[in-house]
N, C-alpha and C positions, 0 to 999 in steps of 0.2 A: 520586499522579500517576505515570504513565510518559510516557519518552520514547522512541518506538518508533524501531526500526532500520528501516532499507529493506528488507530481508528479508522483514519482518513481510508488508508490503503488495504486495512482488512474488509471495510466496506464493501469494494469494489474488488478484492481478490475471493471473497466468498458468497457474493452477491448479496448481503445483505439488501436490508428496505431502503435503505438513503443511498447506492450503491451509484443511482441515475445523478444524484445530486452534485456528488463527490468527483462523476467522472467529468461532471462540466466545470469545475470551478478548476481541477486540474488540466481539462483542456484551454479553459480560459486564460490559466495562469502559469502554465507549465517551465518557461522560462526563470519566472520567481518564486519556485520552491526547489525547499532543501529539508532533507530527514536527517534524524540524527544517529548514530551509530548503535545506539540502544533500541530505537524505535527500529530498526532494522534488524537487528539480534531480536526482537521481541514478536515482529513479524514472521520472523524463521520458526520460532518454539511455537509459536499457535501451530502455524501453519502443519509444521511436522506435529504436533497434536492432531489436527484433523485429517493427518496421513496426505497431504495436499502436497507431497516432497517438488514433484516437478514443477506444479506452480508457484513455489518459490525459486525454484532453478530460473524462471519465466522470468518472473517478475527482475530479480537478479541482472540478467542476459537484458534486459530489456531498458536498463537503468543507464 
């Protein structure tokens, strides 16, 4: 099991540089990972910072 950091999935929601890295380890290990309720809250406030509202609705819907 991991518990992933907000990092992880801002990475790869704002394309960041490590963006390629993050998406394989999460397709590698999808099954054993879990976020935590803050890191999720924390992902929403960027997010709706960089005006990105739908792509957290996405991300969301997609969980």
């Amino acid at each position: 099991m991991y518990l992933l950091d907000t990092n992880i999935f801002l990475a790869i929601l704002l394309d960041q540089e490590k963006s390629a890295a993050c998406k394989e380890f999460l397709n590698k290990n999808y099954d054993k990972v879990f976020i935590s309720d803050f890191s999720l809250h924390s992902i929403g406030v960027i997010l709706f910072n960089y005006n990105k509202k739908q792509v957290f609705k996405d991300f969301i819907q997609a969980a």
